[in-house]
C-alpha positions, 0 to 999 in steps of 0.5 A: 493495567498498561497505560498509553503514553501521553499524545506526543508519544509517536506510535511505533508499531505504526513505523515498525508495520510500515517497515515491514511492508517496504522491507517485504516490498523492496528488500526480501521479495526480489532476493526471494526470487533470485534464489528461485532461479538458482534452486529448482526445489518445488516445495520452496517455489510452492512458497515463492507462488505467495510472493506474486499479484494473484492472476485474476480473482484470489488472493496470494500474500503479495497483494496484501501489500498496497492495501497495507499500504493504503490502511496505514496512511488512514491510520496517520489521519486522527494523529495528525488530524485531531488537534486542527479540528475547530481551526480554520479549514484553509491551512488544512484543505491546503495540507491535504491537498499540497500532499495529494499533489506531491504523491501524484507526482510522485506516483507519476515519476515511480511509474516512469512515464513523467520523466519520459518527456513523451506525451504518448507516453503520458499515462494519468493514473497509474500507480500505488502512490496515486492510489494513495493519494486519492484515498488519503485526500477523501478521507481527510477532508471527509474525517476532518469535516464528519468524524470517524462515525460518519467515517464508517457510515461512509465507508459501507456506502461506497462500498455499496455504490461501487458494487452497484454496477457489477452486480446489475452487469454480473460480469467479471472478466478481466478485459469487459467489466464495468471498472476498466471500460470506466477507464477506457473512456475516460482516461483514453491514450492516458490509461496504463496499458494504452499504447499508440498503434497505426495513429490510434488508441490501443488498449493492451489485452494483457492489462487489468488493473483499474484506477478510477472506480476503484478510487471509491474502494481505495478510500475505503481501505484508506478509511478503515485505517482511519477507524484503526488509528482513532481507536487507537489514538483514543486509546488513552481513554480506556483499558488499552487491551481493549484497544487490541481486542476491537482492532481483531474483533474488527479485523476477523468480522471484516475477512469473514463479510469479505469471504461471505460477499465474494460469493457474489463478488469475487475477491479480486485486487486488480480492480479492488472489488467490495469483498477485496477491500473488505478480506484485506482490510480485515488482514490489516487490521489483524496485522495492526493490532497484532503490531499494536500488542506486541510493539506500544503494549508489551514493549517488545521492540528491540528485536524489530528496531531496524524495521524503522529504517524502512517504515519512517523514511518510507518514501525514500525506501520506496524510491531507492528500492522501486526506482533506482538501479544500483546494480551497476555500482554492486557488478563493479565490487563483484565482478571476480566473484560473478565470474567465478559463480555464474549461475549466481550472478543474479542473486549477487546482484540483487543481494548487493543491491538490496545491501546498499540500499539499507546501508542508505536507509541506515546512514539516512537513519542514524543522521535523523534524515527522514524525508516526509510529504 
């Protein structure tokens, strides 16, 4: 039988899933694309399709990779949570909300509208962080407040409340359904996709993502970490084994009710519908538990010991890799060799800058810098 190491022990298939996520995310999938445009090869640009947001309803490997996002910051929650309950509420309500704020401003940054200094340019509620934010401050207060039963309870219930006016509507298009004209009212000229035009609000035929009813949906992803890391955190109480099994057993139920609900509501992330939230939360708990077995169960480390670089100075790689340009430092190495190779240079430079920005993750790394909110 294996055993899990005592509560101080820091779960490394958390870091090392993470990492994979921010590596796909900032590392392999703009190389990915760079060499789809120097080789027209259709079998390789069938496999590239997977690494693009599904246009509308559907589900492409891409869009796995903010609810991944989502799922592991639940799967922190317990670890981080468990040893302040019966304390005083202040310093946690605090904690939570000093991280809320931090990663909404931050999310503001990323999407590049803070730093514009233009208010017609100020857009509220945009991005993954805030996305994140949001999930990770209900499910917080409401898991240091109910526990994880009530957790589940809560989860199926928003599930529920946030389906609730698509099915009286019965209406999914991209630019009319309930969600985005929430968001239209509410968030106005400070909704993403609204520009000004003629002295008026526009609102972008071509945007649609939502951000506010899709807040409920968000926790709920949040929440099914949440679940995923107290099984885990509790699984010192019991065959570890076990522990794998439930996270796959959730994982296949969750992807099943998913496909069996998109029969009525369809699949579709760009405003996070109950059986999207359902079908990749299934995935990532299949991911978890599959990284669970294989990293804190087997020990088999070694070979995915670099991925840390990425998943435990995550909001760093994010920055460098989502925000920050360094091309111009890569084109003044490989100028001659651009020159020589035009039809490569785009690749060169993404291959440069993806180069560098590990070499930053890795100095980061080896002087145990990691920044955490």
């Amino acid at each position: 039988m294996n055993s899990v190491p005592n509560k101080s022990y820091r779960l490394e298939s958390l870091d090392i899933l993470r990492g994979f996520d921010l590596f796909l995310l900032v590392g392999l999938q703009p190389i990915l694309v760079a060499i789809g445009q120097v080789w027209d090869n259709e079998f390789y640009h069938g496999f590239l399709y997977q690494f693009d947001h599904e246009i509308w309803a559907g589900f492409r490997l891409w869009d796995l990779i903010m609810p991944l996002f989502l799922f592991m910051t639940g799967v922190t929650i317990p670890f981080s949570l468990d040893n302040k309950k019966g304390g005083a509420g202040g310093p946690i309500y605090r904690h939570i909300l000093r991280r809320f704020l931090i990663l909404w401003l931050l999310g503001m940054v990323m999407q590049g509208n803070l730093l514009s200094w233009d208010w017609h340019q100020f857009k509220l509620y945009s991005n993954t962080l805030q996305a994140i934010a949001m999930g990770y401050a209900v499910t917080a207060v409401l898991y240091f407040n109910l526990g994880i039963r009530k957790i589940v309870m809560m989860a199926i219930f928003l599930l529920v409340v946030y389906a609730v006016p698509f099915m009286l509507e019965d209406n999914f298009s991209e630019q009319d359904n309930f969600a985005i004209r929430l968001d239209r009212m509410l968030l106005g000229r400070f909704m993403d996709g609204a520009y000004w035009g003629d002295g008026q609000v526009v609102f972008s035929q071509h945007y649609n993502y939502t951000w506010l009813w899709s807040s409920l949906t968000f926790s709920v992803t949040v929440m099914m970490g949440c679940l995923a890391g107290k099984l885990m955190k509790d699984g010192v109480k019991v065959i570890p084994e076990q522990v794998f099994r439930q996270l796959i057993w959730l994982g296949v139920i969750c992807i099943g009710l998913g496909l069996l609900w998109s029969i009525q509501m369809p699949i579709i992330k760009r405003i996070w519908t109950s059986s999207m939230t359902l079908f990749s939360g299934g995935i990532c708990f299949l991911l978890m538990g599959l990284f669970y077995y294989i990293i804190d169960l087997k020990k088999i480390v070694k070979p995915f010991q670099w991925l840390k670089l990425y998943g435990m100075n995550s909001i760093v790689a994010y920055f460098l890799g989502e925000m920050l340009n360094f091309r111009s430092v890569v084109h003044s190495l490989t100028y001659g060799l651009e020159s020589m190779l035009p039809q490569y240079q785009e690749l060169i430079l993404t291959i440069g800058n993806f180069t560098l920005v590990f070499l930053l993750l890795l100095a980061l790394y080896k002087a145990k810098v990691f920044v955490k909110i």
